[in-house]
Backbone of each chain as nested JSON, in Angstrom:
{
  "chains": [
    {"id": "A", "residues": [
      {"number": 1, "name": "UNK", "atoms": {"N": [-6.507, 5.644, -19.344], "CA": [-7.268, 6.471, -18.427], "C": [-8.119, 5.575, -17.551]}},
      {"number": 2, "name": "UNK", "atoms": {"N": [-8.26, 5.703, -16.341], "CA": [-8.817, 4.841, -15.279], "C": [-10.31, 5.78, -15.095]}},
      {"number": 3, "name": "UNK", "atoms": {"N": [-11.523, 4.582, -15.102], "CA": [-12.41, 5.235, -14.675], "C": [-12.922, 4.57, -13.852]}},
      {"number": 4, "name": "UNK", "atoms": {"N": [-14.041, 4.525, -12.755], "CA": [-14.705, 3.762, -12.198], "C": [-16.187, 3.721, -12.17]}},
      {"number": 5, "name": "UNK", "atoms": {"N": [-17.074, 2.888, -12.348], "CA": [-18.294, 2.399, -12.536], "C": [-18.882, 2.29, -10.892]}},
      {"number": 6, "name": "UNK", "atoms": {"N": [-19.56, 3.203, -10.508], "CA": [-20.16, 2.904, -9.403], "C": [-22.067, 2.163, -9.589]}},
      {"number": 7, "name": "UNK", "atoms": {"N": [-21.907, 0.921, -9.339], "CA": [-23.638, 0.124, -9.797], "C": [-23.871, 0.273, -8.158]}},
      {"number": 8, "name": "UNK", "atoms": {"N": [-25.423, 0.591, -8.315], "CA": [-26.058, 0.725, -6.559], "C": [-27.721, -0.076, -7.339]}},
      {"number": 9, "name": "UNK", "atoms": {"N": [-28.466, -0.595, -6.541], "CA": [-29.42, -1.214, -6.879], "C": [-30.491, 0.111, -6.174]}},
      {"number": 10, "name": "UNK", "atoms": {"N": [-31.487, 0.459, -7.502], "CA": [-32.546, 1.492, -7.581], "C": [-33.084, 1.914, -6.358]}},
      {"number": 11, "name": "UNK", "atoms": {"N": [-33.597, 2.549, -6.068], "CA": [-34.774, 2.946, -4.406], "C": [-36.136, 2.202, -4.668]}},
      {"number": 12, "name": "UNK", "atoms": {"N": [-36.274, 1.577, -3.655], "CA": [-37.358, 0.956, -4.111], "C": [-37.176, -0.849, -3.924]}},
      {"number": 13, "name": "UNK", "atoms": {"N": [-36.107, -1.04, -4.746], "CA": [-35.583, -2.08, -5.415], "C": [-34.736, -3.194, -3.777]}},
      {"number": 14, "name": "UNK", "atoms": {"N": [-35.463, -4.098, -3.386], "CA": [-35.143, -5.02, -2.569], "C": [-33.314, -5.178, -2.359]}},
      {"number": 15, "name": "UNK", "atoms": {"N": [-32.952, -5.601, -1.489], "CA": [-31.407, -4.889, -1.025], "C": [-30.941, -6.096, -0.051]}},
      {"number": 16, "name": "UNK", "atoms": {"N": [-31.037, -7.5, -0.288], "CA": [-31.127, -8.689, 1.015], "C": [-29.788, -8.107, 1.064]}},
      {"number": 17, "name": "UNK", "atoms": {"N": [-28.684, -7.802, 0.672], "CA": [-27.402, -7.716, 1.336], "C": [-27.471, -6.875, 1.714]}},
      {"number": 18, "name": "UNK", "atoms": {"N": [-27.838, -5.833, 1.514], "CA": [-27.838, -4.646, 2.466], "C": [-28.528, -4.735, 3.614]}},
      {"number": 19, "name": "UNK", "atoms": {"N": [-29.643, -5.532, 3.863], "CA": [-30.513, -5.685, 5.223], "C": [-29.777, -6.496, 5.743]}},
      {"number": 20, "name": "UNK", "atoms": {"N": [-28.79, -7.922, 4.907], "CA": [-27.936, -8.39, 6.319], "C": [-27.119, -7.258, 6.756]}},
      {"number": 21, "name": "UNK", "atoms": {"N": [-25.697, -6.747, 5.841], "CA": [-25.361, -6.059, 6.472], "C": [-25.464, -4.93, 7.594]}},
      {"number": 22, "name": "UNK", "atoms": {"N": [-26.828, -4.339, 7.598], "CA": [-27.141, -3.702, 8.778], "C": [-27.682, -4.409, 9.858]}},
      {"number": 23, "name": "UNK", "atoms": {"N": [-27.978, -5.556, 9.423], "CA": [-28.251, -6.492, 10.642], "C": [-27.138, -6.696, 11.485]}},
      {"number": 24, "name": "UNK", "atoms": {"N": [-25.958, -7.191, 10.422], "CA": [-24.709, -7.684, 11.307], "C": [-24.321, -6.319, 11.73]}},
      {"number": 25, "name": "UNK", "atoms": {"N": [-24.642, -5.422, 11.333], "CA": [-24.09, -3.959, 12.429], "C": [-24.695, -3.808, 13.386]}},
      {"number": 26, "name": "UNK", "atoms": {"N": [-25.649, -3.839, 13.158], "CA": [-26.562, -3.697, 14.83], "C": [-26.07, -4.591, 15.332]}},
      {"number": 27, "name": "UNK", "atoms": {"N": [-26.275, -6.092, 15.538], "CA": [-25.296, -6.945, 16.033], "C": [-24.172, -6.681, 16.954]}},
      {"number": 28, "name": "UNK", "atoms": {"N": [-23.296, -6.067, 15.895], "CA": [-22.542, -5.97, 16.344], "C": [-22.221, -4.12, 17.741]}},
      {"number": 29, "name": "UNK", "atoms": {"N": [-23.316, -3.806, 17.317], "CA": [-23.671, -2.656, 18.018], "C": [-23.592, -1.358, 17.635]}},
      {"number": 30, "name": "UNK", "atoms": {"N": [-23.553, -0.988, 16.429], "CA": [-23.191, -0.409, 15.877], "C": [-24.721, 0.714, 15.424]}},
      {"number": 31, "name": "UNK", "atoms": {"N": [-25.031, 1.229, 15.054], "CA": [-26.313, 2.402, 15.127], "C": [-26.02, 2.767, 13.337]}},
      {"number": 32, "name": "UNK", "atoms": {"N": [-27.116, 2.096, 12.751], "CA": [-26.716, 2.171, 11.126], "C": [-28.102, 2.494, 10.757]}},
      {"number": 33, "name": "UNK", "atoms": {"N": [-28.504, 3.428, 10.231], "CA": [-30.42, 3.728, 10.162], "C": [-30.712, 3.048, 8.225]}},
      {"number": 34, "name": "UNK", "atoms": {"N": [-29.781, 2.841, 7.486], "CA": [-30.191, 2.226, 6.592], "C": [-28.278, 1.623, 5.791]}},
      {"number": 35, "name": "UNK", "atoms": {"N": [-28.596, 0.496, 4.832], "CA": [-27.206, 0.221, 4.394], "C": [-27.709, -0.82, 2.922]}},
      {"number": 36, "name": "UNK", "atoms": {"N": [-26.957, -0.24, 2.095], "CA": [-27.082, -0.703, 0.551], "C": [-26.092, -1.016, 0.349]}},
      {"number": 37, "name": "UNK", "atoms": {"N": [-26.195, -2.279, -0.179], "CA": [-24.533, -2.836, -1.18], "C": [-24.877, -2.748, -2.568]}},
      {"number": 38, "name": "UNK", "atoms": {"N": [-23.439, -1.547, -3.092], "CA": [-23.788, -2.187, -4.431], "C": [-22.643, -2.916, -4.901]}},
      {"number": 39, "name": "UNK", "atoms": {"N": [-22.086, -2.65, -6.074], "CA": [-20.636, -3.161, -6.951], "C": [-20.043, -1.593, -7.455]}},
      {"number": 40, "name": "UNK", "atoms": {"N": [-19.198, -2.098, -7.58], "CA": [-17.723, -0.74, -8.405], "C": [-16.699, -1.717, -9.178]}},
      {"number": 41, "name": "UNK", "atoms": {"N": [-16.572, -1.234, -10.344], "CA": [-16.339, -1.129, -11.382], "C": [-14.779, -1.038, -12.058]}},
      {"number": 42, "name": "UNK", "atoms": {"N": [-13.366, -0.925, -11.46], "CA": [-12.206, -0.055, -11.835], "C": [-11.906, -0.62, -13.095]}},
      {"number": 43, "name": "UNK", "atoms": {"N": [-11.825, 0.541, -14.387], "CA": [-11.403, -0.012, -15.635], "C": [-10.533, 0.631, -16.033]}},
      {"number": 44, "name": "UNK", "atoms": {"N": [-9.519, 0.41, -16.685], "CA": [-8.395, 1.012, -17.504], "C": [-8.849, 1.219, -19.067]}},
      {"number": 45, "name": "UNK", "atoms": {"N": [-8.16, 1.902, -19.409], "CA": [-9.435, 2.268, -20.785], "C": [-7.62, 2.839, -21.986]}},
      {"number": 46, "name": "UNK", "atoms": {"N": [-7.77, 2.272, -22.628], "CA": [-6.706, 3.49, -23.636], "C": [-6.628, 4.579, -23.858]}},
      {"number": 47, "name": "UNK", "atoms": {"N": [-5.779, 5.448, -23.566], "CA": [-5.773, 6.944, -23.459], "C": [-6.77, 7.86, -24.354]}},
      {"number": 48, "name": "UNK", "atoms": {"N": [-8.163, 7.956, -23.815], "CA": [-8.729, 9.412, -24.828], "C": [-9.342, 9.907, -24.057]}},
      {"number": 49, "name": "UNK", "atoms": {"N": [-10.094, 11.127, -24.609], "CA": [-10.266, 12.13, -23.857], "C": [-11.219, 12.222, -22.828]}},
      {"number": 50, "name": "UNK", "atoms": {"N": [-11.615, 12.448, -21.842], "CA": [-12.168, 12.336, -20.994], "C": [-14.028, 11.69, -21.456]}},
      {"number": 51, "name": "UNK", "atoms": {"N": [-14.483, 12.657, -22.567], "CA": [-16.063, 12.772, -22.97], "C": [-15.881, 11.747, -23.43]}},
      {"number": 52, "name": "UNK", "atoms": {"N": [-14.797, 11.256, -24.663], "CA": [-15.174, 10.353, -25.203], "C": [-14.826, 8.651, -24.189]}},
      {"number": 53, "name": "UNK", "atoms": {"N": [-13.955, 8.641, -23.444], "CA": [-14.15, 7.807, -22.36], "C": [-15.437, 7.53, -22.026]}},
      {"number": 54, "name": "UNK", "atoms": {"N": [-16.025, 8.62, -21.518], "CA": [-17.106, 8.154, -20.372], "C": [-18.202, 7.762, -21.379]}},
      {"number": 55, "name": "UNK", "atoms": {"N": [-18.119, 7.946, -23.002], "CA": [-19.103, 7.693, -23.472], "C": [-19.131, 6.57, -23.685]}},
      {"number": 56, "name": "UNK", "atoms": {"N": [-17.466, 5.693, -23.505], "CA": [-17.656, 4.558, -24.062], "C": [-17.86, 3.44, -22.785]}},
      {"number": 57, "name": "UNK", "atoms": {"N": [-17.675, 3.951, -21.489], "CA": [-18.183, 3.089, -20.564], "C": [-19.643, 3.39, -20.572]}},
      {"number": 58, "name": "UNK", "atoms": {"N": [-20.351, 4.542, -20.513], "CA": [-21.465, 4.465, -20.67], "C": [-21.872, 2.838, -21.791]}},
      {"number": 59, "name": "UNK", "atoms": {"N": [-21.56, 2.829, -22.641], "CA": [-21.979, 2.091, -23.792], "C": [-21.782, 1.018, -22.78]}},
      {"number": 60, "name": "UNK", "atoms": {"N": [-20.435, 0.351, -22.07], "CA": [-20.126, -0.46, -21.283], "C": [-21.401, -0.907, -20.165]}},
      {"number": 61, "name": "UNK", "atoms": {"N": [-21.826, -0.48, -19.795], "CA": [-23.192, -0.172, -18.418], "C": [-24.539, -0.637, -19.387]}},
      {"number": 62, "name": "UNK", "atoms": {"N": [-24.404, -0.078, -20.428], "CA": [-25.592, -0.255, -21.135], "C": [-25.641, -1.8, -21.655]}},
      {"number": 63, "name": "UNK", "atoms": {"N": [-24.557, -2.09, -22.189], "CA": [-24.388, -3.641, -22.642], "C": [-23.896, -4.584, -21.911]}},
      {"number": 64, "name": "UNK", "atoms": {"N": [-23.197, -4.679, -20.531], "CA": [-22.79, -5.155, -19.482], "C": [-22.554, -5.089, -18.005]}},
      {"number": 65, "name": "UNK", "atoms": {"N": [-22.447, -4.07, -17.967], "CA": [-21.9, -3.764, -16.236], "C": [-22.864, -3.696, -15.439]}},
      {"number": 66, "name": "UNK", "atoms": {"N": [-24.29, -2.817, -15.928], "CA": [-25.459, -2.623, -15.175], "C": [-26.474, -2.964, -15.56]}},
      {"number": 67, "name": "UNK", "atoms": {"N": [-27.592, -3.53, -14.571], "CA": [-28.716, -4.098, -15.178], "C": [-29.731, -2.696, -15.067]}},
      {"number": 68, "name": "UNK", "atoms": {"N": [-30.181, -1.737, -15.967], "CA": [-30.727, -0.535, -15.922], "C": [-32.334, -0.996, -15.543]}},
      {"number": 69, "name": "UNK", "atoms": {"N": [-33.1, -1.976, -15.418], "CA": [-34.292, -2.234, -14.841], "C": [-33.845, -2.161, -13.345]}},
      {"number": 70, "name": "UNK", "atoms": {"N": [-33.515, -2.62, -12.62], "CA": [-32.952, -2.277, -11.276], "C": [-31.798, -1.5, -10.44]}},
      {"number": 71, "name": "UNK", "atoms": {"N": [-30.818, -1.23, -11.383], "CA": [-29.774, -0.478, -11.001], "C": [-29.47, 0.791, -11.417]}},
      {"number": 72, "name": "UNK", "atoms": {"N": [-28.737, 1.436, -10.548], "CA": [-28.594, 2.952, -11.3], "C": [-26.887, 3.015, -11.525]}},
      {"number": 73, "name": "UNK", "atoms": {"N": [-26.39, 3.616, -12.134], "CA": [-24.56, 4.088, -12.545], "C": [-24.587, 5.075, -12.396]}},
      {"number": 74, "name": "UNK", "atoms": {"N": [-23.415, 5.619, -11.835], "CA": [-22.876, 6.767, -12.178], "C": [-21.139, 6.147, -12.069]}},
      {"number": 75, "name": "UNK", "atoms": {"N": [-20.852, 7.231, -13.431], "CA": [-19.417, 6.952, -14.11], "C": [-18.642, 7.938, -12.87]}},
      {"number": 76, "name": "UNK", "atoms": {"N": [-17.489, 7.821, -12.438], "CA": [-16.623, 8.688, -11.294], "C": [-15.116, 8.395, -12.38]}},
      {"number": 77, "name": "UNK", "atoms": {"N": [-14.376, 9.982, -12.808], "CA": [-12.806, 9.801, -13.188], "C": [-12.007, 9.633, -12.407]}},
      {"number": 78, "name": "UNK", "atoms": {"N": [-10.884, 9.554, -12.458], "CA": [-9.373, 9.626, -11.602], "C": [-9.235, 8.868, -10.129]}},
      {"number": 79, "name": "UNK", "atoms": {"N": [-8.448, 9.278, -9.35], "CA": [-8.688, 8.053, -8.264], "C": [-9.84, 8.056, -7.04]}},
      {"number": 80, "name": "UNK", "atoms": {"N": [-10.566, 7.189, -7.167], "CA": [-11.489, 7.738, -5.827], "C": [-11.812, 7.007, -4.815]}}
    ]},
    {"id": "B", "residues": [
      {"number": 1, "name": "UNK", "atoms": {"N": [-26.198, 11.15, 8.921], "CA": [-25.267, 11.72, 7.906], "C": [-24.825, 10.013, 6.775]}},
      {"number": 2, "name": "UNK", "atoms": {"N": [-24.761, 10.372, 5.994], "CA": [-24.68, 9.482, 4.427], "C": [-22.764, 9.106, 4.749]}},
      {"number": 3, "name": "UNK", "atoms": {"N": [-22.592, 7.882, 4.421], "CA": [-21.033, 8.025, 3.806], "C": [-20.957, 6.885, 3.115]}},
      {"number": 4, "name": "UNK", "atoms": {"N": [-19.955, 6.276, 2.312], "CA": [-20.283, 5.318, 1.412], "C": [-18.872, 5.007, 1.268]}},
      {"number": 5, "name": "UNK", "atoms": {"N": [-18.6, 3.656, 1.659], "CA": [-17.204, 2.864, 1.959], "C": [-17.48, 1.933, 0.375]}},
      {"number": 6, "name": "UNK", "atoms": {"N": [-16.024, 2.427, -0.346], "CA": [-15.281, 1.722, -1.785], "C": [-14.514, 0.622, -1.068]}},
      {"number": 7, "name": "UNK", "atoms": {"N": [-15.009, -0.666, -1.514], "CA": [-14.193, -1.697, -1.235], "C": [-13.457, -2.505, -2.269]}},
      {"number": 8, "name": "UNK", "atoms": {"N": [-12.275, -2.414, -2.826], "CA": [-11.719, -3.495, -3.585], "C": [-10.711, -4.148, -3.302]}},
      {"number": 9, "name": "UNK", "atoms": {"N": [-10.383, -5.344, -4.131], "CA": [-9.111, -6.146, -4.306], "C": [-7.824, -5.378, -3.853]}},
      {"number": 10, "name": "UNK", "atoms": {"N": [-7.13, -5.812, -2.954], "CA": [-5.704, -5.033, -2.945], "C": [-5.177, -5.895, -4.349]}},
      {"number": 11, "name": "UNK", "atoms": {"N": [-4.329, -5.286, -4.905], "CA": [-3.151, -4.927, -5.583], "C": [-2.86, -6.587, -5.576]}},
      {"number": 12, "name": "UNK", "atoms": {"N": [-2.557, -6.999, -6.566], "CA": [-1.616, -7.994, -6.466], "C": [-2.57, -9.771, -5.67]}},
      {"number": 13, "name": "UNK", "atoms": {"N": [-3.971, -9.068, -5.986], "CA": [-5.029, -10.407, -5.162], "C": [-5.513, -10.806, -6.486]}},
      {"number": 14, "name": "UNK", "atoms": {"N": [-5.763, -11.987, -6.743], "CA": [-6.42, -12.647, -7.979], "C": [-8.038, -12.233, -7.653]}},
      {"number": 15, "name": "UNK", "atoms": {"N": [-8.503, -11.409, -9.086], "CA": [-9.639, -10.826, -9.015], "C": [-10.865, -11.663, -10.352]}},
      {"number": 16, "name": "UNK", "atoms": {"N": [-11.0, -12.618, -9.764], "CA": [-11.689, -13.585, -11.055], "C": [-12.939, -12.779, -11.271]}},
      {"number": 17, "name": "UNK", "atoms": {"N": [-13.877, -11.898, -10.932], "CA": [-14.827, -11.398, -11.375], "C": [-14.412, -10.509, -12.24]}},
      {"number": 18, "name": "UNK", "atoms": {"N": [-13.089, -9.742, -11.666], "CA": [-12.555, -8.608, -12.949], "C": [-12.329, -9.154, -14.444]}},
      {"number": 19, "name": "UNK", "atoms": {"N": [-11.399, -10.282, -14.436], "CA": [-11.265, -11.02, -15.282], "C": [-12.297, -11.515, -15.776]}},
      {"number": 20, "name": "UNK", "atoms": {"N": [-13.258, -11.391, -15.785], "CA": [-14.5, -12.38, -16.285], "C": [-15.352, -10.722, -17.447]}},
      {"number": 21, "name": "UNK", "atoms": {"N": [-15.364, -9.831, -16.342], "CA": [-15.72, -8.617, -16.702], "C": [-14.904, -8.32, -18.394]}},
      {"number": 22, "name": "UNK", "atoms": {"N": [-13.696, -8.097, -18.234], "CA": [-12.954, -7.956, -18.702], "C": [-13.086, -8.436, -20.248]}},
      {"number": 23, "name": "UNK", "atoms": {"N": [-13.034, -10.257, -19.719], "CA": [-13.358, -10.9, -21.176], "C": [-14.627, -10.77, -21.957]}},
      {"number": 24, "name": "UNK", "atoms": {"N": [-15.539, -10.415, -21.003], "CA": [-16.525, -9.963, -21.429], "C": [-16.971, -8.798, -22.191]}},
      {"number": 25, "name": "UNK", "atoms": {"N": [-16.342, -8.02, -22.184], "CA": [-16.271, -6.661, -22.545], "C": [-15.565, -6.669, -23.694]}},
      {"number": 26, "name": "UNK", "atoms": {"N": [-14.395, -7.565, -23.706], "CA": [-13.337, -7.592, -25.027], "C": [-14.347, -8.635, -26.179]}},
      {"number": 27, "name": "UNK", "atoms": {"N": [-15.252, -9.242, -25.331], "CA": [-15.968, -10.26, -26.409], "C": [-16.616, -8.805, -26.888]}},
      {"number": 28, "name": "UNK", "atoms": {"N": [-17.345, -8.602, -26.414], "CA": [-18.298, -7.524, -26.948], "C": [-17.629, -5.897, -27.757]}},
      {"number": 29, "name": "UNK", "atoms": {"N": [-16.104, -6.321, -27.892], "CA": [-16.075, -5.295, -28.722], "C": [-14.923, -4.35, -28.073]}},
      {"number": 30, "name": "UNK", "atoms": {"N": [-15.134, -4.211, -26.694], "CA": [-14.533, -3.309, -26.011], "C": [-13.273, -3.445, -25.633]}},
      {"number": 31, "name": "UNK", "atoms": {"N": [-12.429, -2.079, -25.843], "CA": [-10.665, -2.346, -25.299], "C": [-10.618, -1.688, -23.927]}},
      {"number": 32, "name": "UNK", "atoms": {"N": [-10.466, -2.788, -23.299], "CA": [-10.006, -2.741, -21.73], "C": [-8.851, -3.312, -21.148]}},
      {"number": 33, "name": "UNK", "atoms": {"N": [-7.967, -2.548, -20.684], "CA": [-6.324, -2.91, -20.633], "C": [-6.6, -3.883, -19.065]}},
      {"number": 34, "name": "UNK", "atoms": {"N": [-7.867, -3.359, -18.201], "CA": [-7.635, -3.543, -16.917], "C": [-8.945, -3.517, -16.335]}},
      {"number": 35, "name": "UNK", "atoms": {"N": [-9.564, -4.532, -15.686], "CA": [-11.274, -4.253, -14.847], "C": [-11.11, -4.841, -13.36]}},
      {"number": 36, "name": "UNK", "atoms": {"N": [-11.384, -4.178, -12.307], "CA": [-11.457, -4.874, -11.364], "C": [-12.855, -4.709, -10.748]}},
      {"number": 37, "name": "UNK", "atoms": {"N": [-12.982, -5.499, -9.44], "CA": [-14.598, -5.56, -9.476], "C": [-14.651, -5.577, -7.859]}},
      {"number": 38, "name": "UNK", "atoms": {"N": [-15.036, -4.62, -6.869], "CA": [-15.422, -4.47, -5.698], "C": [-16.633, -4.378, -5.13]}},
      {"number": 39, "name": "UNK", "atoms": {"N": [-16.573, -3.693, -4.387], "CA": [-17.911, -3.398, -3.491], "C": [-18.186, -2.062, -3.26]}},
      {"number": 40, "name": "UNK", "atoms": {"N": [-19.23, -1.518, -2.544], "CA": [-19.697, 0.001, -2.343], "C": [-20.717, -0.531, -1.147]}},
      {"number": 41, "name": "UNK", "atoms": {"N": [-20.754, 0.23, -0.224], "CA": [-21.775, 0.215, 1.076], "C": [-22.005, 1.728, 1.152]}},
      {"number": 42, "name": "UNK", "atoms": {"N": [-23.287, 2.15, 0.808], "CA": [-23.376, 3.208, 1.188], "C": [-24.408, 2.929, 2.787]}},
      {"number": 43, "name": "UNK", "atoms": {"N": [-23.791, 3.958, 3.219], "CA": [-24.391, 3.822, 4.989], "C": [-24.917, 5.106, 5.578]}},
      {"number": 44, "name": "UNK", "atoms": {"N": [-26.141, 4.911, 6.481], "CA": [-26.658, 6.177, 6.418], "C": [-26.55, 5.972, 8.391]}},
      {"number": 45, "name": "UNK", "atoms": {"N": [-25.913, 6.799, 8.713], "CA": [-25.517, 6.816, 10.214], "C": [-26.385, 7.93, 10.95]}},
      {"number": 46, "name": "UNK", "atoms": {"N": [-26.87, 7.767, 12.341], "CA": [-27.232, 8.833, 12.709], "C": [-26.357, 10.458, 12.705]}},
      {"number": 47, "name": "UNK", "atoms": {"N": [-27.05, 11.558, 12.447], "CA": [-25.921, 12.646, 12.684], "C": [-25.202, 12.621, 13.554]}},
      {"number": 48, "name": "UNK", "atoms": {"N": [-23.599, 12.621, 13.226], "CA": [-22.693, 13.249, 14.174], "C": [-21.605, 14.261, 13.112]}},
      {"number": 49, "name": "UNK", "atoms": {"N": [-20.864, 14.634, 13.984], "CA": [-20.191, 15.162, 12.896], "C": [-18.902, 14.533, 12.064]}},
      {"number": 50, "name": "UNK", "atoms": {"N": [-18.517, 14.904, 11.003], "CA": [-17.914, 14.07, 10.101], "C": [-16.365, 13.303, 10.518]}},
      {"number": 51, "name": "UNK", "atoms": {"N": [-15.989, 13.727, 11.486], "CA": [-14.942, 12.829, 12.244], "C": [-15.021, 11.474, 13.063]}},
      {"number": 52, "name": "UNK", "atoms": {"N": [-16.311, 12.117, 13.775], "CA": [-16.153, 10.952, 14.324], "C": [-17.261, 9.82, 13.612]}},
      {"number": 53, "name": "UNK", "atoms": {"N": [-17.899, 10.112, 12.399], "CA": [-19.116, 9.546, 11.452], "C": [-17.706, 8.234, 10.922]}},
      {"number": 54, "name": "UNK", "atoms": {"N": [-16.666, 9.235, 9.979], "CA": [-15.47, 8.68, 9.469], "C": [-14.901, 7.523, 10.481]}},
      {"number": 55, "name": "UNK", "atoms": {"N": [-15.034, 7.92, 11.742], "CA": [-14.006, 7.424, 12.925], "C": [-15.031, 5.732, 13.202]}},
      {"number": 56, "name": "UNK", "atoms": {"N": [-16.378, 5.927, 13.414], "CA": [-16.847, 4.823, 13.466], "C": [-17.565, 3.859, 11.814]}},
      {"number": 57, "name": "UNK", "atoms": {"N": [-17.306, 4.269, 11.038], "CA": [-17.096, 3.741, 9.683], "C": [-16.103, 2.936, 9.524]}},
      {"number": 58, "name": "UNK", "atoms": {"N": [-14.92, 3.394, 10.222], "CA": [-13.554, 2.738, 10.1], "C": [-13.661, 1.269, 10.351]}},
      {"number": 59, "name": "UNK", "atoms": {"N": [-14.016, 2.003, 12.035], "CA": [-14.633, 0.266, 13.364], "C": [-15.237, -0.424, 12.403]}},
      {"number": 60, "name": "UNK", "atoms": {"N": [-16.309, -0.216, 11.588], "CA": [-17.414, -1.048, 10.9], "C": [-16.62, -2.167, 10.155]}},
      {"number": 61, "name": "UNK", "atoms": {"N": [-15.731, -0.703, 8.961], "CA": [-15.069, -1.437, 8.282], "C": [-13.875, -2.876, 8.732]}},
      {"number": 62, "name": "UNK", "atoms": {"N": [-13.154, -1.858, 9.932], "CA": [-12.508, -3.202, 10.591], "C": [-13.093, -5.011, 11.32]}},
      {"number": 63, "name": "UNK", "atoms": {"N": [-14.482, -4.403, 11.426], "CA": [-14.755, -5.587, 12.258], "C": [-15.951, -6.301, 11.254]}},
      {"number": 64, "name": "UNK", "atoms": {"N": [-16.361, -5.542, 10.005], "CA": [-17.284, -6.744, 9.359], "C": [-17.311, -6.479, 7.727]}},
      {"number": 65, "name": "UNK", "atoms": {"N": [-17.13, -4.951, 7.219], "CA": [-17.038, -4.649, 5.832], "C": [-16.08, -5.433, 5.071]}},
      {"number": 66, "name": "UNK", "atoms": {"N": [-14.513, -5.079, 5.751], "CA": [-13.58, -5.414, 4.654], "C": [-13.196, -6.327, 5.217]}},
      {"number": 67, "name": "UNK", "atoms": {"N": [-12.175, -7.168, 4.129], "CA": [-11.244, -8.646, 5.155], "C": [-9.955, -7.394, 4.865]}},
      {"number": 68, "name": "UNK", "atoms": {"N": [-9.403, -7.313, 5.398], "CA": [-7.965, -6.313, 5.196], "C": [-6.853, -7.043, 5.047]}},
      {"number": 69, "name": "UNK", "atoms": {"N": [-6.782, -8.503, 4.786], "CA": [-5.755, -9.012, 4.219], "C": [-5.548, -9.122, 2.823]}},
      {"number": 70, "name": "UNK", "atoms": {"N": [-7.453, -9.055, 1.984], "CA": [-7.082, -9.084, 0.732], "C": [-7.945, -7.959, 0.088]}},
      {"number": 71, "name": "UNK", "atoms": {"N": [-7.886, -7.199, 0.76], "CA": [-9.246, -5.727, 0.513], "C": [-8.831, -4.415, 0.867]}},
      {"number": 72, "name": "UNK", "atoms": {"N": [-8.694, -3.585, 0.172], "CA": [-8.324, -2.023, 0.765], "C": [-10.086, -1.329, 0.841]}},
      {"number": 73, "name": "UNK", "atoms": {"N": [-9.841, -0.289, 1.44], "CA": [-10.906, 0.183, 1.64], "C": [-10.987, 1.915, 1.382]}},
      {"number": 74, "name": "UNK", "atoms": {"N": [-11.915, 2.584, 1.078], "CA": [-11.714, 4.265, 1.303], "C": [-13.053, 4.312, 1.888]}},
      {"number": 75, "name": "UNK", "atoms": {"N": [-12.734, 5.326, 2.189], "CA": [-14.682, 5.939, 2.859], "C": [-14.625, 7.706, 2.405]}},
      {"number": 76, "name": "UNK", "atoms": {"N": [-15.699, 7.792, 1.715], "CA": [-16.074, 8.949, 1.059], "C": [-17.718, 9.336, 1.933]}},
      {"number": 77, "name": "UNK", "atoms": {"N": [-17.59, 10.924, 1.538], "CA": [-18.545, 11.546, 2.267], "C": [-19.634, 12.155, 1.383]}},
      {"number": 78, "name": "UNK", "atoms": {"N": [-20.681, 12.275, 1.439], "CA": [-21.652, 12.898, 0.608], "C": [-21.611, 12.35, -0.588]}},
      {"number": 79, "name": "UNK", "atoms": {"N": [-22.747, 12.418, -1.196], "CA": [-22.898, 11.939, -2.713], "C": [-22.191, 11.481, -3.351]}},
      {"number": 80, "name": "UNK", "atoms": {"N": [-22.063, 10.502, -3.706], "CA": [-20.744, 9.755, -4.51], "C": [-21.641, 9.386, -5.515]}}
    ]}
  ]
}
């Protein structure tokens, strides 16, 4: 079962890639009123059931994927 | 209006952060057949409506988000 890990860094929480990137948009001319980079996640997981999946990437986020002092997750199923 | 461009590895590109993820996760316990590791821009554009929001997201993406030789891209709307 494929899930994906979407990590975005908190509100609040300093964003230098995201301020270049809207820099290089304006730049480039482009009209962008705010822009955040985060990371995503695509994992293949062994077939179970949906709850118990997401519980075990949850566990995943908690012990690796996301740093929860600055970042937020949300788990997304199927293709997106 | 909000939209938020998924950026990953095309298919068939050597993804050394996935792989790193990966082993990492299997150290710690976890069965993961498959991890890959992208990007997310969420972008907050002035209102227009969602065609042509999509239509200049694209431009963005073509001229500074993605490299499109080794990167696919989607662009999603509202809350992700």
């Amino acid at each position: 079962m494929r899930l994906t890990v979407l990590i975005r860094p908190k509100a609040g929480i300093l964003d230098p890639q995201g301020d270049a990137v809207q820099g290089s948009l304006a730049h480039l001319g482009f009209v962008v009123s705010a822009a955040r980079v985060g990371r995503l996640v695509d994992l293949e997981i062994p077939a179970m059931d949906e709850v118990a999946a997401r519980r075990e990437v949850e566990r995943m986020c908690a012990e690796l994927l996301a740093n929860a002092l600055i970042e937020s997750y949300e788990i997304v199923t199927g293709p997106t």
